[in-house]
Every structure is written in C-alpha cells, then in structure tokens.
Z-matrix of the N, CA and C atoms (Angstrom, degrees):
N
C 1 1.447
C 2 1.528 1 111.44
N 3 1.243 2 129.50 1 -50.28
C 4 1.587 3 147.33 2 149.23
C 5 1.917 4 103.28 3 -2.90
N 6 1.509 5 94.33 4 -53.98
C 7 1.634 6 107.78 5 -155.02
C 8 1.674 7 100.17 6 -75.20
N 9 1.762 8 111.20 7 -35.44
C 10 1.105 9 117.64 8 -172.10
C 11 1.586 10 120.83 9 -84.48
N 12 1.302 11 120.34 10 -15.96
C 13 1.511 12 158.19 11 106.56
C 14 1.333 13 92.17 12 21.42
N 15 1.937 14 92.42 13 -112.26
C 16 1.352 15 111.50 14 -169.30
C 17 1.998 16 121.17 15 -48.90
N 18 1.703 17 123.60 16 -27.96
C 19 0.295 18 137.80 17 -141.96
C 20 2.026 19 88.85 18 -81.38
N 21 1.592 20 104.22 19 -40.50
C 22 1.150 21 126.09 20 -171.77
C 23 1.201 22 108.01 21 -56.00
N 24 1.312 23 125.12 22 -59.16
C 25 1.788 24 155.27 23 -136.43
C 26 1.587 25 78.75 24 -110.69
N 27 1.282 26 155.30 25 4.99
C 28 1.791 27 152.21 26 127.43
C 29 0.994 28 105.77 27 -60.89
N 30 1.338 29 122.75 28 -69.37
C 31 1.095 30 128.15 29 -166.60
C 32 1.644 31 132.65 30 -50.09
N 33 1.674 32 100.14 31 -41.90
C 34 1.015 33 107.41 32 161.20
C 35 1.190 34 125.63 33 -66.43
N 36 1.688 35 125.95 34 -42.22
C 37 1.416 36 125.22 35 176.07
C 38 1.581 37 101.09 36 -48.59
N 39 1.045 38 118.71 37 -78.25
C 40 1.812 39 116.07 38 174.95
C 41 1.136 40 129.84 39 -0.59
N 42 2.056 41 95.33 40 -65.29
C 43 1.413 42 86.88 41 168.23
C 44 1.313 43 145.73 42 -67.69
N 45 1.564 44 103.99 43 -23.78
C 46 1.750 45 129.72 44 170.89
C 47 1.518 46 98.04 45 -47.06
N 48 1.541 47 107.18 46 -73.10
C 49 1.665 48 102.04 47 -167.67
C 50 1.287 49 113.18 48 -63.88
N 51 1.524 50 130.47 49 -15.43
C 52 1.357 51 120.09 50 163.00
C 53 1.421 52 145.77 51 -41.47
N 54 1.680 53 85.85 52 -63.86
C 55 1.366 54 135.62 53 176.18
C 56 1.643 55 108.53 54 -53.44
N 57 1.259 56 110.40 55 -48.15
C 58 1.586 57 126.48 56 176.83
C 59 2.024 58 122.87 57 -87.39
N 60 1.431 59 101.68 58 -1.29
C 61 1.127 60 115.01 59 151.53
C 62 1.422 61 139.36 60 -90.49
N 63 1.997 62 103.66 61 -29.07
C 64 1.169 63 114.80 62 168.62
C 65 1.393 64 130.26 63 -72.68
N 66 1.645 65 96.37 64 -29.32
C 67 1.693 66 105.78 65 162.61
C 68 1.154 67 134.55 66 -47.51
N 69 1.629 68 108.66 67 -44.70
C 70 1.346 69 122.31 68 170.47
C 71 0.874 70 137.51 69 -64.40
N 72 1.719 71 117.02 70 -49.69
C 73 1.746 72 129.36 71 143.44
C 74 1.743 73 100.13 72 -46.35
N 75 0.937 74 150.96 73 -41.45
C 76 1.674 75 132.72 74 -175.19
C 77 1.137 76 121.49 75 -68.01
N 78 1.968 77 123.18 76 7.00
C 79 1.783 78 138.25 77 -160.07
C 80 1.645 79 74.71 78 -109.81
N 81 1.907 80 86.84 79 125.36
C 82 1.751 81 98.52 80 145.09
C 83 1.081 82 115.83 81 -100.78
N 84 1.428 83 131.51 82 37.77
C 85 0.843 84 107.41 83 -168.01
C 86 1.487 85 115.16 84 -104.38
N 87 1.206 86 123.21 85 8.61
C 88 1.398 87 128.63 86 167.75
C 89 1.615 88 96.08 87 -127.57
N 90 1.836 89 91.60 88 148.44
C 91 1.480 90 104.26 89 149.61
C 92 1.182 91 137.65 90 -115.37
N 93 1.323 92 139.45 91 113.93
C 94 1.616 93 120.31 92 -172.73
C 95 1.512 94 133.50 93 -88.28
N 96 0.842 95 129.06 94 109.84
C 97 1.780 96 136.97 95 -160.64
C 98 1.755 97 106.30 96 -110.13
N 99 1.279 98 128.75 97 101.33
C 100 1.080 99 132.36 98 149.59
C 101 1.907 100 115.62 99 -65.43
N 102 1.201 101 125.72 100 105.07
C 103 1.354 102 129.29 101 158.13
C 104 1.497 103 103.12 102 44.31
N 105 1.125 104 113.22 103 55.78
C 106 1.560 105 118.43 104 165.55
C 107 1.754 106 120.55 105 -97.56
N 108 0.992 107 108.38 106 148.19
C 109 1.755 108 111.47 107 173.68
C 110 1.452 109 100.27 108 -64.18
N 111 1.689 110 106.46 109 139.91
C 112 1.182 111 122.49 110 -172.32
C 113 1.803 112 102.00 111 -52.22
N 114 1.438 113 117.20 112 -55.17
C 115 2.012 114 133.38 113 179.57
C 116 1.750 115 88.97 114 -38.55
N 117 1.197 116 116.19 115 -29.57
C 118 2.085 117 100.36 116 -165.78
C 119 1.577 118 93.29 117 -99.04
N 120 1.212 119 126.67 118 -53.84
C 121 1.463 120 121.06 119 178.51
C 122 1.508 121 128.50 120 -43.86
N 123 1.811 122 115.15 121 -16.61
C 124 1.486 123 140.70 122 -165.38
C 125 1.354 124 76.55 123 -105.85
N 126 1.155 125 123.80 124 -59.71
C 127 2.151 126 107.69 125 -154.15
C 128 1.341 127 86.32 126 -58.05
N 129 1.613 128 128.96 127 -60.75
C 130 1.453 129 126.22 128 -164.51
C 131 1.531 130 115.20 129 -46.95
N 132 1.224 131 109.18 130 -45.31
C 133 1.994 132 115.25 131 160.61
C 134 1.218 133 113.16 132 -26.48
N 135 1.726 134 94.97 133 -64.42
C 136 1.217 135 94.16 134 -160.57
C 137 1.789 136 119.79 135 -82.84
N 138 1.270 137 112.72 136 3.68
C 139 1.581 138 106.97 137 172.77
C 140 1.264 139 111.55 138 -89.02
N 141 2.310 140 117.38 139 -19.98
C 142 1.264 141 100.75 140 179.59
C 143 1.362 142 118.48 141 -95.41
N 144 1.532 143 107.89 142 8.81
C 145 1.656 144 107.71 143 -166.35
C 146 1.485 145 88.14 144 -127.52
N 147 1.526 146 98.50 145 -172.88
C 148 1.595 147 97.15 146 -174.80
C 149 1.514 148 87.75 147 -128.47
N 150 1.552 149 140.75 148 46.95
C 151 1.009 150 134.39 149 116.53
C 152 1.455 151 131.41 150 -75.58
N 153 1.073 152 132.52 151 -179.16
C 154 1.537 153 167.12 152 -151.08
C 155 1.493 154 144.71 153 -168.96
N 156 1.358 155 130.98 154 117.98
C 157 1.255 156 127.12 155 -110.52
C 158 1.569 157 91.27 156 -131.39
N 159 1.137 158 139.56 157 133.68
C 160 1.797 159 144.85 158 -165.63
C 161 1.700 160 76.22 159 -144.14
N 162 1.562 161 91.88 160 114.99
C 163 1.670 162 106.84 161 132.39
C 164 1.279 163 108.19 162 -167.89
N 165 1.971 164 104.86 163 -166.59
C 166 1.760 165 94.30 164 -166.26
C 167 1.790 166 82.34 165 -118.20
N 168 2.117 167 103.43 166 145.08
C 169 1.250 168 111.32 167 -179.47
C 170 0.963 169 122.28 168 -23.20
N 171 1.635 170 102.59 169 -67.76
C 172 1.554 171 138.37 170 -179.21
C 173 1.613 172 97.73 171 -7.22
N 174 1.228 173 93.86 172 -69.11
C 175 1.530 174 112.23 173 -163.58
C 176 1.943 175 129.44 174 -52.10
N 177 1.182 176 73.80 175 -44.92
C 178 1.736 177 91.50 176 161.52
C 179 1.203 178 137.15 177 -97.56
N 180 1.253 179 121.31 178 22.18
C 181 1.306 180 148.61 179 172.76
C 182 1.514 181 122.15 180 -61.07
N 183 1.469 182 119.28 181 118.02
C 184 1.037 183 100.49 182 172.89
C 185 1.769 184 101.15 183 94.44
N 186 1.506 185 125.97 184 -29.16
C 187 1.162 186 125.33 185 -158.53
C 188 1.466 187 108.15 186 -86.10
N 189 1.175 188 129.89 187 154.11
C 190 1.615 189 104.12 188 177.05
C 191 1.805 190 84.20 189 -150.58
N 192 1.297 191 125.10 190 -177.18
C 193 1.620 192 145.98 191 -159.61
C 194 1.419 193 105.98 192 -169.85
N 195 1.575 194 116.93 193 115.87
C 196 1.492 195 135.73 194 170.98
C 197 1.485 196 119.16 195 -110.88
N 198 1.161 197 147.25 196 106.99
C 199 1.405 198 125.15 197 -164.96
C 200 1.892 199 101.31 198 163.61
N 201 1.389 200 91.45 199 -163.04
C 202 1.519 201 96.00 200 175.97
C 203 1.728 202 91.48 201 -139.87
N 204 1.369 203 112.01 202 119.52
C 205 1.608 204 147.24 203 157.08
C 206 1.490 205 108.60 204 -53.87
N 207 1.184 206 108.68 205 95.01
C 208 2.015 207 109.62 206 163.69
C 209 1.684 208 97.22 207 -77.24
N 210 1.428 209 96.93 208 122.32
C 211 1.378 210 112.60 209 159.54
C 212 1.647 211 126.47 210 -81.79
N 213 1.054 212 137.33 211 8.75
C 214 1.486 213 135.34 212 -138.44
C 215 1.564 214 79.93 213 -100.65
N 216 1.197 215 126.89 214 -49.94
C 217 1.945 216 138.09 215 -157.94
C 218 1.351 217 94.41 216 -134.69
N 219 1.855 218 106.95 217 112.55
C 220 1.307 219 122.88 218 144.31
C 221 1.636 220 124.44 219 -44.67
N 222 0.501 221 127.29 220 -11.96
C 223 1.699 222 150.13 221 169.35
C 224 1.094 223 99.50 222 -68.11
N 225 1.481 224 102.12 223 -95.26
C 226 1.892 225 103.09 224 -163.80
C 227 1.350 226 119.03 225 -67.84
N 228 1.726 227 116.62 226 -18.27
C 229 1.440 228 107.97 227 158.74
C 230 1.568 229 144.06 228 -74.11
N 231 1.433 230 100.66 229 -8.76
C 232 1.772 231 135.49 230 169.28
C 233 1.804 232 91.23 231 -72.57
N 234 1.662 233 111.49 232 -55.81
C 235 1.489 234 108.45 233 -174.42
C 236 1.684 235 117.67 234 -42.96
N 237 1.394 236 94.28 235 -42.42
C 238 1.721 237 107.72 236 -136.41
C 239 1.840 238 85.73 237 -93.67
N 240 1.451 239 117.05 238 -18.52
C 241 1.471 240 106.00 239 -177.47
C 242 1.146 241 90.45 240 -103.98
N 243 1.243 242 160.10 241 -42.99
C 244 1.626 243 142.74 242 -156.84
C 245 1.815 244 109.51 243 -95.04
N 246 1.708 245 101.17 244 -2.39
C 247 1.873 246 94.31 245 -174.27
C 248 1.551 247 111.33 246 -79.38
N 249 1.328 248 96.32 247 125.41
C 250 1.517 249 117.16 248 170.87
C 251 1.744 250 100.81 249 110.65
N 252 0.811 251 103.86 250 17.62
C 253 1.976 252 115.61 251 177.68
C 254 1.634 253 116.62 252 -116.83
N 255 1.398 254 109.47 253 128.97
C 256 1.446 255 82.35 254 -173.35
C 257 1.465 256 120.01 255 -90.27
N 258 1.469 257 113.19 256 63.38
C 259 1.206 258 119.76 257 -164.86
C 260 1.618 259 107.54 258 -129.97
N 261 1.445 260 102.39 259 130.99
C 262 2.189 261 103.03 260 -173.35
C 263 1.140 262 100.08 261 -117.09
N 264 1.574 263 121.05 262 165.85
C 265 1.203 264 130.99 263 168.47
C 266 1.499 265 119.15 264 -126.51
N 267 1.443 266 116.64 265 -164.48
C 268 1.405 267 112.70 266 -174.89
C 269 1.486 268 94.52 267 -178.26
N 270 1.441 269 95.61 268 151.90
C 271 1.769 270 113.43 269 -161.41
C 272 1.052 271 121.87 270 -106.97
N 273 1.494 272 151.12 271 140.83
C 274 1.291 273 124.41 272 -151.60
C 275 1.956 274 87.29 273 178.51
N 276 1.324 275 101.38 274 88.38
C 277 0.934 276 112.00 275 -173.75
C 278 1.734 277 119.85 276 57.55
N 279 1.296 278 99.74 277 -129.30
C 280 1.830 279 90.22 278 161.23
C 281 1.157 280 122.09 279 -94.67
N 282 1.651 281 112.76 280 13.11
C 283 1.385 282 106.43 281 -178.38
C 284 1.677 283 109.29 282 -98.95
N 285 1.264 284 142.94 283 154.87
C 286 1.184 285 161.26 284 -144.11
C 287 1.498 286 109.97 285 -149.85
N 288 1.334 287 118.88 286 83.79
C 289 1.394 288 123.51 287 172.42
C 290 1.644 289 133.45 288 -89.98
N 291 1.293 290 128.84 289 95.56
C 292 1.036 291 144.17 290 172.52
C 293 1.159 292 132.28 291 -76.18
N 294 1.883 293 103.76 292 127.82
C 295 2.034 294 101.68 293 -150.92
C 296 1.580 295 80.94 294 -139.69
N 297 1.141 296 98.66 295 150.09
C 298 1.952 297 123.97 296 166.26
C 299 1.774 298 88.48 297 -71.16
N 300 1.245 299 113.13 298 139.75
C 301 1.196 300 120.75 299 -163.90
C 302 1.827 301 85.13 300 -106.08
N 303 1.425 302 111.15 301 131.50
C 304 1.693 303 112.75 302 -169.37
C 305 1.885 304 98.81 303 86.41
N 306 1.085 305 130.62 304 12.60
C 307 1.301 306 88.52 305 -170.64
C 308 2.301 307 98.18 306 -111.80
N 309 0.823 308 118.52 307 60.73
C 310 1.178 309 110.51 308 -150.62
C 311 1.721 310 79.57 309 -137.70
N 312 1.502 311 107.70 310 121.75
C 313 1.864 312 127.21 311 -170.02
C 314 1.552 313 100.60 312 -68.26
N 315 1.092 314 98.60 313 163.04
C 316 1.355 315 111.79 314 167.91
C 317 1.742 316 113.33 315 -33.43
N 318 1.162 317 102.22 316 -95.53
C 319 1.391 318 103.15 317 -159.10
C 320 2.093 319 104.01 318 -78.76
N 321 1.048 320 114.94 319 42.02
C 322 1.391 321 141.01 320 149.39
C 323 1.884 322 119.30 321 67.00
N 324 1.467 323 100.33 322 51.89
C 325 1.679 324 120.39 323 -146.31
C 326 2.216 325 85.48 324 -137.00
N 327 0.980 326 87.26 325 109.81
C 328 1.653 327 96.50 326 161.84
C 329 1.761 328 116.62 327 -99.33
N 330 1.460 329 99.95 328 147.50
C 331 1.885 330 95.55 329 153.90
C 332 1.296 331 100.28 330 -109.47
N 333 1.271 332 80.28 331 108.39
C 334 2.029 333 86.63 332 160.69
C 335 1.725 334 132.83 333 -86.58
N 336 0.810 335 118.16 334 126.33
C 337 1.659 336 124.20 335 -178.21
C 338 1.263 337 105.33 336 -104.84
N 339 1.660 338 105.94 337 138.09
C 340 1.442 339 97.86 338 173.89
C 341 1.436 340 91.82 339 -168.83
N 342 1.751 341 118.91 340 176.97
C 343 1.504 342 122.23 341 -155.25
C 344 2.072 343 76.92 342 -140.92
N 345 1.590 344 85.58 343 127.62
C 346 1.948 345 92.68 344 169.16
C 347 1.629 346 103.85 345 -116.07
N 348 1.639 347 110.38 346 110.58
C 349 1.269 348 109.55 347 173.55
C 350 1.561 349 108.30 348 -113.70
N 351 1.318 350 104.60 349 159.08
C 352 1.443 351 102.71 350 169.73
C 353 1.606 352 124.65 351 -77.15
N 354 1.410 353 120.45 352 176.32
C 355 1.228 354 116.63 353 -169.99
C 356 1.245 355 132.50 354 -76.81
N 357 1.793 356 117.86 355 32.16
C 358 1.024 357 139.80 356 -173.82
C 359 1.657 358 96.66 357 -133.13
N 360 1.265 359 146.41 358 -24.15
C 361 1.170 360 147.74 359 102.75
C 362 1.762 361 78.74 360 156.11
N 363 1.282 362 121.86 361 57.62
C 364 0.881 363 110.64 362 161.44
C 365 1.631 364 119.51 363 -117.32
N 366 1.600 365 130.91 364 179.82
C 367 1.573 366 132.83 365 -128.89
C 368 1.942 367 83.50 366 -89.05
N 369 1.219 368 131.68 367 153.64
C 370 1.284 369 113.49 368 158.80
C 371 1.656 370 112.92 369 -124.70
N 372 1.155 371 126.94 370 93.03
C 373 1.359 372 126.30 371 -172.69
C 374 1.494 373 120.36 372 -66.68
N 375 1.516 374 112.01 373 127.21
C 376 1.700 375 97.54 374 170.47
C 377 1.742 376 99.14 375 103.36
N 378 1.287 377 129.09 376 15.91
C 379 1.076 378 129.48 377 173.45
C 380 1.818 379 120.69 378 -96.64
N 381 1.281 380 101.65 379 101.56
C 382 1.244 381 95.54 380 175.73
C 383 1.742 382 141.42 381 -42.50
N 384 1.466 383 119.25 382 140.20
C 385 1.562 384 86.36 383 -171.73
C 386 1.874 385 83.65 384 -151.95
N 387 1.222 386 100.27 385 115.09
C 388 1.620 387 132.42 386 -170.36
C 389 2.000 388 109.24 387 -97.94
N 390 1.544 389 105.26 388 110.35
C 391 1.211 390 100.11 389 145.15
C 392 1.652 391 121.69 390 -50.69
N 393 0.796 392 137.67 391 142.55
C 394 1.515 393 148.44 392 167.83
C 395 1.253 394 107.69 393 -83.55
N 396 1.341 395 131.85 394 124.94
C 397 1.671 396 148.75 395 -158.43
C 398 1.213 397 117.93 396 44.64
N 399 1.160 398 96.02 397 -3.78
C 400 2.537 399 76.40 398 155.60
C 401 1.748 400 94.20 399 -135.73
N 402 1.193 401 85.57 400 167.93
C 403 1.674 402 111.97 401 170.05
C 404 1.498 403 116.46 402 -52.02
N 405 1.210 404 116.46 403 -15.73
C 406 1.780 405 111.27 404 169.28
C 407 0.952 406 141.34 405 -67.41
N 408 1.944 407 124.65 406 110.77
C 409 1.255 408 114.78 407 -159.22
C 410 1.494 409 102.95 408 -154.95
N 411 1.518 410 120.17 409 157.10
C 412 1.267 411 116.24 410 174.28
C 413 1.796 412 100.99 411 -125.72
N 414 1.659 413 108.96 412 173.17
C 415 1.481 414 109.29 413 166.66
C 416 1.140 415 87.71 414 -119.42
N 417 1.488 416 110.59 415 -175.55
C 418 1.720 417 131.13 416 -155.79
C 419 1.780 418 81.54 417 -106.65
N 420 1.139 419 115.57 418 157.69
C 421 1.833 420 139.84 419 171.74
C 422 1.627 421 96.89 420 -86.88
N 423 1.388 422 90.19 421 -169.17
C 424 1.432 423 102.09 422 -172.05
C 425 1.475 424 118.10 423 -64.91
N 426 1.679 425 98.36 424 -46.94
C 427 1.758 426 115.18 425 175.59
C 428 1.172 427 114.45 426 -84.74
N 429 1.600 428 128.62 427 16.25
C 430 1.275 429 131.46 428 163.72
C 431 1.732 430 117.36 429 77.07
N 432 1.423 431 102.14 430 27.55
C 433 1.672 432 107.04 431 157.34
C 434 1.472 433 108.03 432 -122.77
N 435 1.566 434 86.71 433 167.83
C 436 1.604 435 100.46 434 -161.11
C 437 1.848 436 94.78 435 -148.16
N 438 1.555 437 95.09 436 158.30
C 439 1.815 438 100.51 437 175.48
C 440 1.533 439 108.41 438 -142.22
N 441 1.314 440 106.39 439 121.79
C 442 1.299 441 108.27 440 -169.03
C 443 1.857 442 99.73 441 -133.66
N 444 1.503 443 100.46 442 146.72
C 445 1.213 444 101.98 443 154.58
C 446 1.577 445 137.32 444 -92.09
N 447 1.505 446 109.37 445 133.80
C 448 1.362 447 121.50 446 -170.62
C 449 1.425 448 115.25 447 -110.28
N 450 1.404 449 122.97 448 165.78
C 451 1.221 450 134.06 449 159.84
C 452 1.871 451 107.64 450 -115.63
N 453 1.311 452 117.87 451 139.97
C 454 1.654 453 121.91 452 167.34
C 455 1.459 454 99.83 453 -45.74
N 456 1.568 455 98.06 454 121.97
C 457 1.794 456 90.93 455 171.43
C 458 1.298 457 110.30 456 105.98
N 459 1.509 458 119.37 457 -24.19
C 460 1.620 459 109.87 458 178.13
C 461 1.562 460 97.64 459 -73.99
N 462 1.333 461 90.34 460 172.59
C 463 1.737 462 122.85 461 -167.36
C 464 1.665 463 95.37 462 -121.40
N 465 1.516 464 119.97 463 111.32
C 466 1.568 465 131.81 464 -178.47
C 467 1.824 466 106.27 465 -103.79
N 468 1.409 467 93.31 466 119.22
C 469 1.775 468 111.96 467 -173.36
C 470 1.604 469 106.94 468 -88.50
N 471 1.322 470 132.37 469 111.78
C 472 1.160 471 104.93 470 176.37
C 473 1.700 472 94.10 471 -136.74
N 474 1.712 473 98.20 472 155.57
C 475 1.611 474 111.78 473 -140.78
C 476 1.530 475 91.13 474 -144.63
N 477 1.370 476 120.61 475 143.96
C 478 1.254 477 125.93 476 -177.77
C 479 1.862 478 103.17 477 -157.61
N 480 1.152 479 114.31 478 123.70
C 481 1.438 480 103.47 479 171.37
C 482 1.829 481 116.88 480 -63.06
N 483 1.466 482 110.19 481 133.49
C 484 1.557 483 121.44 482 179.03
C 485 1.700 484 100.36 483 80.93
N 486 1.520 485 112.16 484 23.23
C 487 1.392 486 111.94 485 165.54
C 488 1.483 487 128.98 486 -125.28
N 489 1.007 488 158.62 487 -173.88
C 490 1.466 489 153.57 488 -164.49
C 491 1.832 490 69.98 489 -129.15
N 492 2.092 491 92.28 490 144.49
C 493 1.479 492 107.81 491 -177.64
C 494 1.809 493 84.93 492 -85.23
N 495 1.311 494 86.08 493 164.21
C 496 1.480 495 110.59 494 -170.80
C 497 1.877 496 104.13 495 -132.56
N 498 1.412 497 123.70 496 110.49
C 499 1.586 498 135.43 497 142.91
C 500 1.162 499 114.99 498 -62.97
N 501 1.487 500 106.69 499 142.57
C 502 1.110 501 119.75 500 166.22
C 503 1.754 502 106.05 501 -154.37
N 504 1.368 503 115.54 502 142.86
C 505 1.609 504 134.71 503 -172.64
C 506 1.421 505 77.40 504 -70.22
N 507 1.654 506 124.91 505 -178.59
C 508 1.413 507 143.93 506 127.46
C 509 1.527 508 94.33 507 -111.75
C-alpha cells in the first residue's frame, strides 16, 4: 500500500508542475525575438495582436530587434522595438503606420511601396489601392506590391473582390 502511496503523491506533484508550466506558456503577453528583421518581428505582432502594420521596406532595412516585446500596450511595445532607430510611428485604429523620421520631400508627397498579402501571408495580385479624394491609385503586381504616390495625412482604400475593404491612415 506504501508503494501505491508514493506512487499517488508523484503523480500528483507532476501534475502540479505540469499544470503550472502550461499556464505560463498560455501568456501572450511577451514576445521573444532573437536578432530578427524589423518586416518578421511586425508579421509576428501582427498574428498576436489584432493590429496591422503599413510601411515602406526601404525603410526598415537593415533594422533588426533582439529582446523580449511586452504586449499588454501598443505604445510601449512600438517604444521598446523602434528605440534607438530613427524611425516613428502612429496609430490609427488597428492600423500602425511606420515612417523614417526626416524622410518626407520637399513639397510633402511620398512614394510609398508596399506588398498586400492575405492573412495567410500570401502575395494578393490585382488589389486595388485608392487615395481617398483624388483620382490617385495603384493595383497590386503579380507578387502583390504596389507604388503609389502619397501625401502625410491621406487615407489609402484598398479593395479586392471576395474581400472586406480595408483603410488605412499614411
């Protein structure tokens, strides 16, 4: 009986330390990134949050993020991955727009480049993508980038048949 005892009072410990490991793995609330490109650290954002991330390659080039990401505040996790870069963002519903800080032309008109995939992260060709109040607009290529000219402040329409339209700030 002794044997069936001890055997019990294991079992249970097991499950305790189990049980209290799975909890911990079940917290989003951190992310951990060894030396990743800033474009892979944003897709990963964006599968654990229900934001979404607009910027141009160009821009993040070269940039990379090592560390652990607090998820709790879009805020301080925008802080804690872009500090020491000279690169800012801005919030706009769930969308998250990321700009080279200085990089904005003279008379205040960007080309923006960018790739629209679906939520499986694949290319989506043929997707319309509309300045909002003027006639300026591009479609997506085969591999699902597009280059359009912007102004700070426009509002970008993008439209795909068998898709929900999608806003986005610049």
């Amino acid at each position: 009986m002794s044997k069936m005892l001890r055997l019990t009072f294991l079992l249970a410990c097991f499950l305790t330390l189990w049980t209290t490991s799975v909890s911990a793995q079940g917290s989003d609330a951190v992310l951990k990134v060894q030396n990743e490109p800033l474009p892979q650290v944003l897709r990963q954002l964006e599968l654990k949050t229900d934001y979404r991330f607009l910027y141009i390659n160009d821009d993040l080039k070269g940039y990379a993020f090592s560390g652990d990401l607090t998820l709790k505040d879009i805020n301080s996790t925008m802080t804690q991955l872009l500090q020491g870069k000279p690169l800012g963002y801005t919030v706009n519903q769930q969308y998250i727009t990321i700009t080279k800080q200085g990089a904005q032309s003279a008379n205040g008109t960007y080309i923006l480049h960018g790739k629209v995939v679906d939520e499986n992260g694949d290319e989506l060709p043929g997707v319309n993508i509309r300045v909002q109040g003027t006639k300026n607009y591009a479609v997506t290529g085969m591999d699902g980038t597009y280059t359009i000219q912007v102004h700070s402040g426009d509002v970008l329409s993008f439209s795909f048949i068998g898709y929900r339209e999608e806003i986005a700030a610049v």
